[in-house]
C-alpha positions as CSV (number, residue, x, y, z in Angstrom):
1,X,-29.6,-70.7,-34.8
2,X,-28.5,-69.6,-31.2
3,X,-25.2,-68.8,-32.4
4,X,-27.0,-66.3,-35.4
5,X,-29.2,-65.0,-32.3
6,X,-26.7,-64.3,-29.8
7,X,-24.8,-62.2,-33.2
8,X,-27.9,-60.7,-33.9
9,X,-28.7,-59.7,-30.1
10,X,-25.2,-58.0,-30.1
11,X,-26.3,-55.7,-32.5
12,X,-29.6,-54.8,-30.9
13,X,-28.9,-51.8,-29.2
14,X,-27.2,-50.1,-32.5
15,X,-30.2,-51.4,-34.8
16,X,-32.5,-49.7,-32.4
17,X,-31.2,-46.4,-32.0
18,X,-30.8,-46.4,-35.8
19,X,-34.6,-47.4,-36.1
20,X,-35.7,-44.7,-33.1
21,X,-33.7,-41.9,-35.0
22,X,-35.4,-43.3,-38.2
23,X,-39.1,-43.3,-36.6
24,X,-39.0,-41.2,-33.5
25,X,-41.2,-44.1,-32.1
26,X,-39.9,-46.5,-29.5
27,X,-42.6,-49.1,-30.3
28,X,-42.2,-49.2,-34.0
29,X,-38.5,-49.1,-33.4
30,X,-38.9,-52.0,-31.0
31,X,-41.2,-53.3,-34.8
32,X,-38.6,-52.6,-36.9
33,X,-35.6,-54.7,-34.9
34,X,-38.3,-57.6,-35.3
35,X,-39.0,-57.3,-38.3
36,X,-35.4,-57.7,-39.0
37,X,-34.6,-60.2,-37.4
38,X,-37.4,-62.4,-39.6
39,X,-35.3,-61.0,-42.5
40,X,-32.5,-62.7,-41.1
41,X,-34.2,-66.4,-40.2
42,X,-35.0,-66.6,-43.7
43,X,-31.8,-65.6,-45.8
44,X,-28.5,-67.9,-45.7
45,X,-26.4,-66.0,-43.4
46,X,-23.4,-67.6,-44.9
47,X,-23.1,-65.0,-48.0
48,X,-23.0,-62.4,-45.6
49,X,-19.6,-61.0,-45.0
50,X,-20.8,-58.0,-42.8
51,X,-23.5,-58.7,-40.4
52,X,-24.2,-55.3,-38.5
53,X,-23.4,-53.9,-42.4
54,X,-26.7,-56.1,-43.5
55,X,-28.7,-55.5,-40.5
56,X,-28.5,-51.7,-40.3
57,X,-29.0,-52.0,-44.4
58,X,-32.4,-54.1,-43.5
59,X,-33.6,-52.0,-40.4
60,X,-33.0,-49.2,-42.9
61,X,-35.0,-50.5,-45.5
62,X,-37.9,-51.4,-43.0
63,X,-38.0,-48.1,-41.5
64,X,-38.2,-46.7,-45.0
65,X,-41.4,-48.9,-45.8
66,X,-43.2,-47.6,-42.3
67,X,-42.3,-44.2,-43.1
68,X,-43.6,-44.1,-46.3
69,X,-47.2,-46.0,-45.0
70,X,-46.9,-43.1,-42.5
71,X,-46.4,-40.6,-44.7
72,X,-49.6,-41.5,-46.6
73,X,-52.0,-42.1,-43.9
74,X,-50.8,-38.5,-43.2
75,X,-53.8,-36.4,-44.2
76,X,-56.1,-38.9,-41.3
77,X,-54.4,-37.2,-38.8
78,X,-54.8,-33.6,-38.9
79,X,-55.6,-33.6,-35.5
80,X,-53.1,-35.0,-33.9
81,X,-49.9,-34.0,-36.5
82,X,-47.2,-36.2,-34.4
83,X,-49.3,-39.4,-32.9
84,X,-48.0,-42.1,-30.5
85,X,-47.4,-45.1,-32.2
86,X,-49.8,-48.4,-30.0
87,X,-47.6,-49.7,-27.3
88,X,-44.9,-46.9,-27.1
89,X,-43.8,-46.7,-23.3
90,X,-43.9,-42.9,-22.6
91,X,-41.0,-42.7,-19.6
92,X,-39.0,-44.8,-21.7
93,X,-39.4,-42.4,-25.0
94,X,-39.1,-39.5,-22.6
95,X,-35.5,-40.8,-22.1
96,X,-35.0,-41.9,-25.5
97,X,-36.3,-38.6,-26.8
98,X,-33.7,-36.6,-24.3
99,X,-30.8,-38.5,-25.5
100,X,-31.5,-37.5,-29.0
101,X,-33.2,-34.1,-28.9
102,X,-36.9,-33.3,-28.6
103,X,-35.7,-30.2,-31.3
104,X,-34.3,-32.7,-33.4
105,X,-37.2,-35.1,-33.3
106,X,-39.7,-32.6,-34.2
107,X,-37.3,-31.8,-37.4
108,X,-36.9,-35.2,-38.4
109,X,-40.6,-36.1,-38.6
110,X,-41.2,-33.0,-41.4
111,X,-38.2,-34.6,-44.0
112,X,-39.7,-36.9,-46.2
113,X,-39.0,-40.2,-45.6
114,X,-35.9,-40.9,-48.1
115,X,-34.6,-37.8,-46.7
116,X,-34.5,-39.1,-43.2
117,X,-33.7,-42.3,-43.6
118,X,-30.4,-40.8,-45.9
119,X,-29.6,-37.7,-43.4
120,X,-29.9,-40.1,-39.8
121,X,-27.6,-43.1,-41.7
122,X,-25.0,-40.6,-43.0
123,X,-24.5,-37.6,-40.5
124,X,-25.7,-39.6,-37.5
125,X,-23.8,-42.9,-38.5
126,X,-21.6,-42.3,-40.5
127,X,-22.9,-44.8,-43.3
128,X,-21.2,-44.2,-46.7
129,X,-23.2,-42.9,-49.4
130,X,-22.2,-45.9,-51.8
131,X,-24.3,-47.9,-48.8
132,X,-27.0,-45.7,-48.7
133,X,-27.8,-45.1,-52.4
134,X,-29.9,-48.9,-52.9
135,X,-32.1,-48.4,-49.8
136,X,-33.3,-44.9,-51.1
137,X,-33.2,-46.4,-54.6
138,X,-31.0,-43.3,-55.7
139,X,-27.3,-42.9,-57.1
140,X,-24.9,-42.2,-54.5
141,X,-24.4,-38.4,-55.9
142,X,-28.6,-38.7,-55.5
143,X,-28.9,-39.7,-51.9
144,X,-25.7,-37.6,-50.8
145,X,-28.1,-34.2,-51.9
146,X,-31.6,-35.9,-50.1
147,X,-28.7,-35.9,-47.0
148,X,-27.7,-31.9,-47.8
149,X,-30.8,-30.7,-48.4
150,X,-32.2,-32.8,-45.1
151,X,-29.0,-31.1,-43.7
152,X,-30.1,-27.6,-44.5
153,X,-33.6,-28.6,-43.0
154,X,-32.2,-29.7,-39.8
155,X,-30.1,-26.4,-39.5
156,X,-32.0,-23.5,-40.4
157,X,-31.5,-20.8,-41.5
158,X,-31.8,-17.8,-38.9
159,X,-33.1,-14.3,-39.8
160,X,-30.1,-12.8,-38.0
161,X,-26.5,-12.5,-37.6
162,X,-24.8,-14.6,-34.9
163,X,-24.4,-12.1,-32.3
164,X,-27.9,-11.5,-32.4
165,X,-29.0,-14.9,-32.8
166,X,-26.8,-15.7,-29.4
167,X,-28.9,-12.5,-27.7
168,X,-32.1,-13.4,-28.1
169,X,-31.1,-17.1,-27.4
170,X,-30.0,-15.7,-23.9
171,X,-33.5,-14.4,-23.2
172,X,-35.3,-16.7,-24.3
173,X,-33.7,-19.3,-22.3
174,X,-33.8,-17.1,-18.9
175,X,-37.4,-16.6,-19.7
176,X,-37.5,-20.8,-20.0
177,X,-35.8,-21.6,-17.0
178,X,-38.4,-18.7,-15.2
179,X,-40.8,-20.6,-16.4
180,X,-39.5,-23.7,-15.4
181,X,-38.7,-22.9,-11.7
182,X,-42.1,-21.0,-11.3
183,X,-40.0,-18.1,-10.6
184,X,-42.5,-14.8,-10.8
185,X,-39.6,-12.4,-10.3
186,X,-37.3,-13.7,-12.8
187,X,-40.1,-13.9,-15.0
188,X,-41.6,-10.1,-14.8
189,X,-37.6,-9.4,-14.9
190,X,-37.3,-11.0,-18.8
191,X,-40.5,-9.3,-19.4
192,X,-41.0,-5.9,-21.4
193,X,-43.5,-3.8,-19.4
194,X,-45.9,-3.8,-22.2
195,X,-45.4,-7.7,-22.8
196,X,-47.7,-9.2,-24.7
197,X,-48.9,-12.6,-25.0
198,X,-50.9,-13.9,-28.0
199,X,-52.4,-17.8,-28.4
200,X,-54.5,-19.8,-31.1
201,X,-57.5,-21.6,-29.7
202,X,-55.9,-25.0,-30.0
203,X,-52.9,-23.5,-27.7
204,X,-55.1,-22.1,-24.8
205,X,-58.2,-23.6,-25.2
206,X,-62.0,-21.8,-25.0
207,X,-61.2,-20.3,-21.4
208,X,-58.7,-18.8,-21.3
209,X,-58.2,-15.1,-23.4
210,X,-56.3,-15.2,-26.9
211,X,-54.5,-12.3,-25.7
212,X,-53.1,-10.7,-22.5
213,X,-51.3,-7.8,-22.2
214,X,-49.0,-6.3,-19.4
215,X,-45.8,-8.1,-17.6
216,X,-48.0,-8.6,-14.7
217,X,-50.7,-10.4,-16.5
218,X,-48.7,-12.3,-18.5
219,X,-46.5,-13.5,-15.8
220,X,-49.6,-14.7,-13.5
221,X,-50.1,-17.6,-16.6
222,X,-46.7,-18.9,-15.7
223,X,-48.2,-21.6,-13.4
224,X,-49.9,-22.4,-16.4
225,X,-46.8,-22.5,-18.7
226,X,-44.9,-24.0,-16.2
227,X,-46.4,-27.5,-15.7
228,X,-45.4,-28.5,-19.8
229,X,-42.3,-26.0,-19.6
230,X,-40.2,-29.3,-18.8
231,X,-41.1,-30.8,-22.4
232,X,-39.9,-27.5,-23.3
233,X,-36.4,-26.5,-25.8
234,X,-35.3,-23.6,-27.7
235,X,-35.2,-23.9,-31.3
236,X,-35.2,-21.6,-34.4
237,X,-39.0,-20.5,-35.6
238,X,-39.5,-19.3,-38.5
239,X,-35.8,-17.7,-38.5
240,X,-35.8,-16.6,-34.5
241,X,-35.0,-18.2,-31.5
242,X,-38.7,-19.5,-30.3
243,X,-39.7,-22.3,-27.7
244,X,-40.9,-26.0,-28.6
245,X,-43.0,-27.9,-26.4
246,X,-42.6,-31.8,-27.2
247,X,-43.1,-34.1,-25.2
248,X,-41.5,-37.7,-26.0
249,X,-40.1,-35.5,-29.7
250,X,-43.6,-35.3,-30.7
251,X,-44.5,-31.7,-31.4
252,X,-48.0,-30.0,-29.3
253,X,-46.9,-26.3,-29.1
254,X,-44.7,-23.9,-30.8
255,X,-44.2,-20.3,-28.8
256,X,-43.0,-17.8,-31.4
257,X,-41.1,-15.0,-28.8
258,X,-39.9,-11.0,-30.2
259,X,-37.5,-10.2,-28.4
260,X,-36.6,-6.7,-27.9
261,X,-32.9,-6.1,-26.2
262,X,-32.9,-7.7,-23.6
263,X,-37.0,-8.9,-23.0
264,X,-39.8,-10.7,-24.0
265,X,-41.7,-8.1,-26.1
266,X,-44.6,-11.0,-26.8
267,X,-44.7,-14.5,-27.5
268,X,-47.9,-16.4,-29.5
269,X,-48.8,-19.6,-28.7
270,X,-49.4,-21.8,-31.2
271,X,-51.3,-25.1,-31.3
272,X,-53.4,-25.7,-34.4
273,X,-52.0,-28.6,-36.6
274,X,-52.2,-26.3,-39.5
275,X,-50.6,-23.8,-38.3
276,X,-47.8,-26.1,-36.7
277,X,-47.2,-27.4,-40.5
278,X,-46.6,-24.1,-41.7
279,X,-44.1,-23.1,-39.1
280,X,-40.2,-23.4,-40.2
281,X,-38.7,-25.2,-37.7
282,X,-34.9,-26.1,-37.2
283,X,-32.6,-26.5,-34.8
284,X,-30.3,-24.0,-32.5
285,X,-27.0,-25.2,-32.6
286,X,-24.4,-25.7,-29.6
């Protein structure tokens, strides 16, 4: 038994990032390695000829199961679309969530489950389809299109060409970094004159105005902005380059930007889980 545990504690770290990409949840990551290492207690290891090949197949298949229970306690948590899971340790999330991508978090949690567990295993592992078909319960031609079509999910597809895409990328990320750095100048200098600044109750709350117009008045919210700007990343919107805010990956504000040459024409805020669902979300590339 001590030999099988020191084998099994070799592969920790590699089941674990397999199960955070798979969950987006350090503590039912942390779940899933467990669980997975009962599986192994109670099989004879000696029919198994590849044991990181089995453990990532089990982790897999666990990850599945949670995502699917997920999945249907679903509709109970309208108000809070992207919970934390009991237990998960926010700093260390924060880091996990970095290493991954907050942008690519958020994305992952709208696939459906099959279509995660297929896309992370393949294009983030490099696990053969042949592999991947029995824990989705698909043939492999089956689970290599839940991988494209999670793919295609993951990328976007943006409402512009490339040059312009790469445009309002630059000015929505000076206007980020303004925002950021509390910088008033370099915000009012990404700002068209007639700026204008739009926000869903859920975003701004009851006291503060669901729209303000002017560079001036929109730039003196940036204290505001600025204290979740560092959970903040470019991604694409609904076709545009917009702003996510999500802290730990878990998704709390989506800020669809126009931009117009080279400003901020306006930007909504947007907070309401239902609206949040409704948004196409992908993300920027590079």
């Amino acid at each position: 038994m001590d030999e099988l545990a020191g084998r099994f504690e070799a592969s920790r770290g590699h089941l674990r990032s397999v199960a955070y990409r798979m969950l987006g949840s350090g503590a039912e990551a942390d779940d899933a390695v467990q669980e997975t290492w009962l599986r192994l207690t109670r099989v004879d290891t000696g029919d198994i000829r590849n044991l990181t090949g089995w453990l990532t197949t089990v982790v897999s298949r666990v990850c599945l199961d949670m995502l699917r229970s997920r999945a249907s306690r679903r509709e109970d948590l309208v108000a809070d679309p992207s919970p934390a899971a009991a237990g998960d340790d926010p700093e260390r999330d924060a880091v996990r969530a970095d290493e991954v991508g907050r942008a690519l978090l958020v994305v992952l949690d709208r696939l459906g489950p099959a279509e995660r567990v297929a896309f992370v295993l393949h294009d983030m592992f490099g696990v053969p389809f042949d592999e991947i078909a029995p824990i989705v319960s698909r043939t492999p031609v089956a689970a290599k299109k839940l991988a494209s079509r999670a793919r295609g999910r993951v990328r976007g597809t943006p409402t512009v060409g490339s040059a312009e895409l790469a445009r309002q990328r630059g000015v929505v990320e000076a206007f980020l970094a303004a925002a950021r750095a509390g910088d008033l100048d370099a915000v009012l200098a990404v700002l068209a004159p007639d700026v204008v600044r739009r926000a869903d109750a859920a975003a701004v709350g009851p006291d503060r105005a669901g729209e303000v117009r002017g560079a001036r008045s929109v730039a003196d919210e940036i204290t505001v902005f600025g204290r979740t700007a560092g959970d903040a990343v470019v991604a694409l919107v609904d076709g545009a380059v917009g702003v996510l805010v999500a802290p730990r990956g878990r998704l709390r504000l989506v800020v669809a930007v126009t931009v117009d040459g080279d400003h901020v024409a306006s930007y909504e805020l947007i907070g309401d889980p239902d609206r949040l669902a409704r948004l196409d979300l992908a993300v920027l590339a590079g």
